[in-house]
N, C-alpha and C positions, 0 to 999 in steps of 0.2 A: 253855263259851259265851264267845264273844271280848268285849273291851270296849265294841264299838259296839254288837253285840249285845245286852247284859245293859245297856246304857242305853237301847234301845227298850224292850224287854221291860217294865224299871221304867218312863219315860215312861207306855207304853200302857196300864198295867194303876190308873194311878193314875185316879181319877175325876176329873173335873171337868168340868160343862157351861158354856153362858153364865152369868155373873152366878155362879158357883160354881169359880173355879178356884184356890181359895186352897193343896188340896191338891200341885197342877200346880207352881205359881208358888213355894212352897217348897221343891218338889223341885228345879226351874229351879236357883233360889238355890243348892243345896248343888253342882251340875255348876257355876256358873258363878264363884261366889267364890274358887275358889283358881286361877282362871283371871283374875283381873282386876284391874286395880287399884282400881278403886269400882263396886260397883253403884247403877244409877239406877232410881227406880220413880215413876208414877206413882199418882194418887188411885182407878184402878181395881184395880190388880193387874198391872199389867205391869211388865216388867222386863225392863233389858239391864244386860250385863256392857260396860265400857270398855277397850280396852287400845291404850296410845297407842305408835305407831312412830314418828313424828316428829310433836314439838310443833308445833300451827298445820300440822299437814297438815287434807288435803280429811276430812270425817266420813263416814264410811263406817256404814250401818244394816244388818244383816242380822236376819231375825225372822221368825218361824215365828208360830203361835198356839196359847196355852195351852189353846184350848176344843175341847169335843169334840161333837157331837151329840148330843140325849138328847131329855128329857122332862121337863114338871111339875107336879103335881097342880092341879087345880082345883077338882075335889069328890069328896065320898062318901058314895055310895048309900044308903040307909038298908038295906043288904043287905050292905053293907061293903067293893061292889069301887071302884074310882078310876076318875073321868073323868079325862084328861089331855091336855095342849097339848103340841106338838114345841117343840122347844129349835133349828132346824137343821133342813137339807131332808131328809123322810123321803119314801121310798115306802110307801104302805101293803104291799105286796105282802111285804118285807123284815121287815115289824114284827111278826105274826099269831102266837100259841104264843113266841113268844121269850123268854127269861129279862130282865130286868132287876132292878135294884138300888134302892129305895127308900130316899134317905138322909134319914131325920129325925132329931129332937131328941133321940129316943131308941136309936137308933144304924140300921142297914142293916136291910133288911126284903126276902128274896127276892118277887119277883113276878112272874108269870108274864100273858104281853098273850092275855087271852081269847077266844077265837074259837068261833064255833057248831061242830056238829060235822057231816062233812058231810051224815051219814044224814038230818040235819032241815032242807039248806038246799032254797030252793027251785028249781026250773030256772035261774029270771031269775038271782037271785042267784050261784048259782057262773061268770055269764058276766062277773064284774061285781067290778071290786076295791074292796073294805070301805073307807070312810072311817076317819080316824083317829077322828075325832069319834065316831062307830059303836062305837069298840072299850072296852076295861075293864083293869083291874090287877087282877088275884085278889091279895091278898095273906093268904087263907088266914083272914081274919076273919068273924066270924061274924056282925055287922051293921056299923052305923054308929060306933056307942059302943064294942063291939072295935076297931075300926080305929082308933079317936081313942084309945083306952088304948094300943096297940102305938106310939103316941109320932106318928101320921100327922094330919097338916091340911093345909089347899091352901097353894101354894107351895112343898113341898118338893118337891126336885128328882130326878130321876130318869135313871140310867144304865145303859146294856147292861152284860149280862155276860158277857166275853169272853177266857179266859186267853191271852196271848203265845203263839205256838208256830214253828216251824220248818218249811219243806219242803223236800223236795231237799235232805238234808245240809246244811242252814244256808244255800240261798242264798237262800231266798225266806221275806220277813217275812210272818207273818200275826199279827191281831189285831183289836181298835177300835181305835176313834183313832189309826189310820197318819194320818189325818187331824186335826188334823195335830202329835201328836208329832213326827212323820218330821221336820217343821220345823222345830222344838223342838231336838231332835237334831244336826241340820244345824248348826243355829246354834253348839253347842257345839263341836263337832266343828269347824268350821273354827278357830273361836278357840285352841279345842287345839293345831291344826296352826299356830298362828301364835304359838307360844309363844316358841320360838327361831330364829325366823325375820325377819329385818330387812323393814320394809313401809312405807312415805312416808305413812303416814295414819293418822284416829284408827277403831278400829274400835268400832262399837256391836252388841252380838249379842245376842240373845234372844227374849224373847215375848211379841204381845199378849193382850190379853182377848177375848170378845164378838166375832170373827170372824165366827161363824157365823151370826150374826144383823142382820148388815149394817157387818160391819167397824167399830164400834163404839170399839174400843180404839186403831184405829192412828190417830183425828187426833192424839187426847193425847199418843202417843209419838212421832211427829214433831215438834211440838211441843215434848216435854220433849228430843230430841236436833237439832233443825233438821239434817237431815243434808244434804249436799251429792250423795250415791248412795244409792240403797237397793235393797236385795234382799228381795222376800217368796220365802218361803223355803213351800212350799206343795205340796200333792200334785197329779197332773192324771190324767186321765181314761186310761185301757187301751185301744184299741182291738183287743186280741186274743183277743176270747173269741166264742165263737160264736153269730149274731145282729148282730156289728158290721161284718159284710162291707160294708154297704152306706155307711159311715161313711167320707168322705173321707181324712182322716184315719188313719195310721197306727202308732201310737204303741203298741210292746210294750213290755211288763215283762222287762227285764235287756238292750234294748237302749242305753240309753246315759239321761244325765242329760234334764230336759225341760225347754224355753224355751215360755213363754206367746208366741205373737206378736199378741193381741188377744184382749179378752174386752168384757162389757158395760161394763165401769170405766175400761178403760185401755186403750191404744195404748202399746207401750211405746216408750224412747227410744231410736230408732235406733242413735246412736252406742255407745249401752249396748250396747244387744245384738249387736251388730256385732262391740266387743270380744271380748264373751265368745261368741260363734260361733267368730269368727279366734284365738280365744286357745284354746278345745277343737282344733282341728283342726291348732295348734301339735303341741298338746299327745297328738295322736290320739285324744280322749275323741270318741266319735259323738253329739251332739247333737239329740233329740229335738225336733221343734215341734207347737204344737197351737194351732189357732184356735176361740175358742168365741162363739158369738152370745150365750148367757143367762151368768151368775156373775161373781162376782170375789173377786178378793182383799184383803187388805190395802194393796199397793199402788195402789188406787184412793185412797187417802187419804195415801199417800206423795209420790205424784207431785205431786201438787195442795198440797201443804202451802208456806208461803210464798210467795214468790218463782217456785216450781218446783222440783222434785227429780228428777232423772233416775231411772226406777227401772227393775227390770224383776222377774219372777217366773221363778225358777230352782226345779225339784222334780222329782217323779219319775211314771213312767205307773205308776198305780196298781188295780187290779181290786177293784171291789166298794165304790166307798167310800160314804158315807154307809148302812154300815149294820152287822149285830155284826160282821161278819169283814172285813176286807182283805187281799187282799197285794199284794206289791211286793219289789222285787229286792236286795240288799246292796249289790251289785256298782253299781249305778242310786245307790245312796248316797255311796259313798264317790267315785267319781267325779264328784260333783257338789261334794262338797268340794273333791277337790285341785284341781275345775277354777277355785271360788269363792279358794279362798287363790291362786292362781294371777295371777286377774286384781288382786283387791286388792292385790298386789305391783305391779301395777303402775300403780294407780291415783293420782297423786302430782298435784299441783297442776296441771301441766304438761298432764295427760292430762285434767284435767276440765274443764281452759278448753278443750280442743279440741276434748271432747265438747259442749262447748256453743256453740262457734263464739266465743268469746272472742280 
C-alpha cells in the first residue's frame, strides 16, 4: 500500500464525530509536525501546521475537517436498546441493520441499528422510510441497569463501522469518513509536496472541528490564522451512479479534481477560481464543477472572516457520502494536490492584490 494510500486508510478508520475528534486531531498532529514549523490550534480542536516560503508573504489557509458523521445517545430503554440523535445529515434508508460503534467511559461497545423484520411489517409501512427517531441500538444488553454497567449513558457518542479497503487494484478509495479525511489528507499532502519547493507565501494547512453540524469550527480558525486565500478542502457529490441521469450536473469519480462554483454559503471568488481553472488547464489536470442549491462547507465562514477572504472549495466527486461506505478516485487526489501546490506557487502578494482588484 502506497504512502497516500496507508494515510487515508489510517485517517478514515480513526473515529471521531462532532464535538469528539480528539482521536482525528492527534493523528493530524503526528502527519503534520515534521512537516512544519509550529503548529497552531485552537480552543476546540482544530489545528493547522505553518510553513513559511517568504516572510510577510500573503497567508494562505488550506483545511479539510476533522469530523465525520455519526451518532449520540440520548436514552435507554428500560429493555436496554438506545434511542439516538444524528451527529450530520443521515438518510434513514443508509442507517437500518448497520453496524456501529458505541464509545463510552468504559471503552467501545458493538451495536447494531435495529429494524423490524420484514415478515411483521405492515403494507403502509414498507412503502414508507423509518424515521431516525423510530429506530434503536441493540447493544446486546439485557435491560437498562446492563446497559449502564457495559459503561453506556446519554451523551456518548456513536460511530459507523467501516474498515478502509480498495477497488480496481488501488485506484478507488472506499471507506467512512472519505468525508472528509480525503480533506484531512489533502491538506498534508500538499504541505508535503511543498517541502522543497520555493513558494512567496505563508502556508497554513490542516483541519477543523464541528463541520458537519453547521461549520462550527472554521470561524475560530480563520480567526486564529486571518488568512488572506483559503481553500476548503472537502468532498462533493458523484453524479455517476444509476438514478442520477436526470441530475444536471456531471461530475465522475476519477475524472479529474472538483471546483464548488456555488453552494447555500458561498459564491466563491471569481478571480480564485479562475486561477485555479487556468492554472489546471496549464497544467492538463481536467477540472470538475458542481453547483448545489442546499450545503456548505467550511468556507462559508472563510470567506466572510474579517475584512473578506477570497476562498474557494477544491475536492473530489465522491459516491455514497454521508453514509458507512464511500468511494472516490486516487487519481481525483493526487491531482488535486499538484494542482493546489501549483497555484500557491504562484500566489505571491502581486497576485492577490489582483485578485482583489488592488
Amino acid at each position: 500500500m502506497d504512502e497516500m494510500t496507508l494515510r487515508m486508510k489510517t485517517l478514515t478508520e480513526v473515529d471521531g464525530v462532532p464535538g469528539h475528534e480528539g482521536a482525528v486531531h492527534n493523528k493530524m498532529q503526528q502527519y503534520l509536525t515534521p512537516l512544519s514549523e509550529e503548529l497552531l490550534k485552537d480552543r476546540l480542536g482544530s489545528l493547522v501546521g505553518k510553513k513559511t516560503g517568504q516572510e510577510q508573504g500573503p497567508k494562505v489557509l488550506l483545511a479539510g475537517h476533522l469530523d465525520e458523521i455519526g451518532f449520540m445517545v440520548t436514552q435507554i430503554t428500560p429493555k436496554g436498546f438506545l434511542r439516538f440523535i444524528q451527529l450530520g445529515g443521515w438518510w434513514p434508508h443508509n442507517v437500518l441493520s448497520q453496524r456501529v460503534t458505541v464509545k463510552t467511559r468504559k471503552g467501545d461497545l458493538l451495536g447494531i441499528i435495529g429494524s423490524k423484520a420484514p415478515h411483521v411489517l405492515e403494507p403502509a409501512e414498507r412503502e414508507k422510510v423509518m424515521k431516525l427517531k423510530d429506530m434503536y441500538i441493540d447493544i446486546g444488553a439485557k435491560d437498562e441497569a446492563d446497559a449502564k454497567a457495559m459503561g453506556v449513558r446519554p451523551g456518548d457518542w456513536i460511530v459507523p463501522v467501516s474498515e478502509f479497503t480498495t477497488m480496481r487494484e488501488g485506484e478507488l478509495w472506499v471507506g467512512k469518513a472519505l468525508d472528509n479525511r480525503a480533506g484531512c489528507a489533502l491538506a498534508v499532502e500538499v504541505l508535503k509536496r511543498l517541502q522543497d519547493e520555493e513558494h512567496p507565501n505563508i502556508v497554513y494547512a490542516g483541519a477543523t472541528v464541528q463541520e458537519e453540524v453547521g461549520c462550527r469550527g472554521a470561524g475560530p480558525v480563520a480567526k486564529l490564522v486571518e488568512p488572506d486565500i483559503a481553500f476548503a478542502l472537502d468532498v462533493g457529490i458523484a453524479y455517476d451512479t444509476p438514478g442520477s441521469e436526470s441530475q444536471h450536473m456531471t461530475c465522475n469519480v476519477g475524472d479529474g479534481p472538483l471546483v464548488l462554483l456555488f453552494d447555500a454559503t458561498m459564491i466563491p471568488h471569481t478571480g480564485l477560481r479562475d486561477l485555479v481553472m487556468d492554472t489546471a488547464e496549464e497544467m492538463g489536470i481536467n477540472v470538475q464543477v458542481d453547483a448545489l442549491a442546499g450545503g456548505g462547507t467550511d468556507a462559508d465562514k472563510f470567506h466572510t472572516n474579517g475584512i473578506g477572504c477570497p476562498s474557494l472549495v477544491v475536492g473530489f466527486a465522491t459516491r455514497y457520502i454521508h453514509s458507512h461506505n464511500s468511494i472516490m478516485a486516487k487519481a481525483d487526489f493526487d491531482q488535486a494536490a499538484t494542482l493546489l501546490t501549483a497555484v500557491i506557487k504562484k500566489l505571491n502578494w502581486d497576485k492577490v492584490n489582483e485578485l482583489i482588484g488592488r
